[in-house]
N, C-alpha and C positions, 0 to 999 in steps of 0.2 A: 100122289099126296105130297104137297110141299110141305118143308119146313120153315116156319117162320120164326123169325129171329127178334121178334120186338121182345121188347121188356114188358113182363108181366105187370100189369097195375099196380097191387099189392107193393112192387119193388119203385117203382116208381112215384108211388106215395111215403114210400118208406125215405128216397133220396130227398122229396123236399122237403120232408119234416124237420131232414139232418140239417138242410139248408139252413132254414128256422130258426133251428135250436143255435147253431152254428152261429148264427147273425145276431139275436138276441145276446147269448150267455157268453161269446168267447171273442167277436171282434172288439168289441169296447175295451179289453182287455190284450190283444195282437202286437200290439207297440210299446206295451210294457212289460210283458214275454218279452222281448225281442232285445229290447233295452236290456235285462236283467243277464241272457244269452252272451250279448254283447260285452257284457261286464264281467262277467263267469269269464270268457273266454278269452279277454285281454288278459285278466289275470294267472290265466292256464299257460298264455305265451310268455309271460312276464318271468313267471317261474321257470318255463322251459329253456329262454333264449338268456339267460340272467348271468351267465357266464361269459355271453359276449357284450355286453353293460360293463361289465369291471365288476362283478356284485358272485363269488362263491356260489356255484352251486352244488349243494350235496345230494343231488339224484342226477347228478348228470351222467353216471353209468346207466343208469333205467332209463335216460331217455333218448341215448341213441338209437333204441330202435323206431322211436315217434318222431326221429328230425327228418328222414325222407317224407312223411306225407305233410309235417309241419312247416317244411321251406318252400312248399308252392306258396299257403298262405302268412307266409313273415311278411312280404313287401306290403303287402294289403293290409298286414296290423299295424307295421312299424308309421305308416302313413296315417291311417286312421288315428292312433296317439299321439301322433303331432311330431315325430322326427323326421325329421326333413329329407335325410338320408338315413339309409340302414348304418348299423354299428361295423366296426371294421373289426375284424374280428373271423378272418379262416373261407367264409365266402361272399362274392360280390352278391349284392339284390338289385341295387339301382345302378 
């Protein structure tokens, strides 16, 4: 007696539906998600690296524990908002 491995119909009417729905109701809307993402998240670095700006920050004890996985993507934000070079400020990026 084998066992066969295909996907049950039922399941696979189920995945295009989502497809469907997925294409209809949420991609016209994926680049403005993304956009908004984008903007949330520049302002989340803004506030976190604002101490090396010249600009007070008073959560910068709370956010020493978020600058190890935040400094892989500083060079990537600090470029996407238009500074040419990272801020000098304790470590190199560029």
């Amino acid at each position: 007696m084998a066992v066969t491995t295909t996907v049950p119909r039922w399941r696979r009417r189920l995945k295009e539906a989502r497809e469907i729905y997925e294409g209809l109701y949420i991609a016209p809307y994926r680049a403005t998600i993304h956009r908004e993402y984008l903007r949330q998240h520049d302002a989340f670095m803004l506030m976190g690296f604002s101490d090396l700006l010249g600009v007070p920050n008073p959560v910068q004890f709370y956010m020493l524990e978020l600058y190890p996985s935040l400094i892989e993507e500083f060079h990537e934000w600090h470029v996407r908002v238009g500074m040419e070079r990272g801020p000098e400020g304790g470590f190199r990026c560029c």
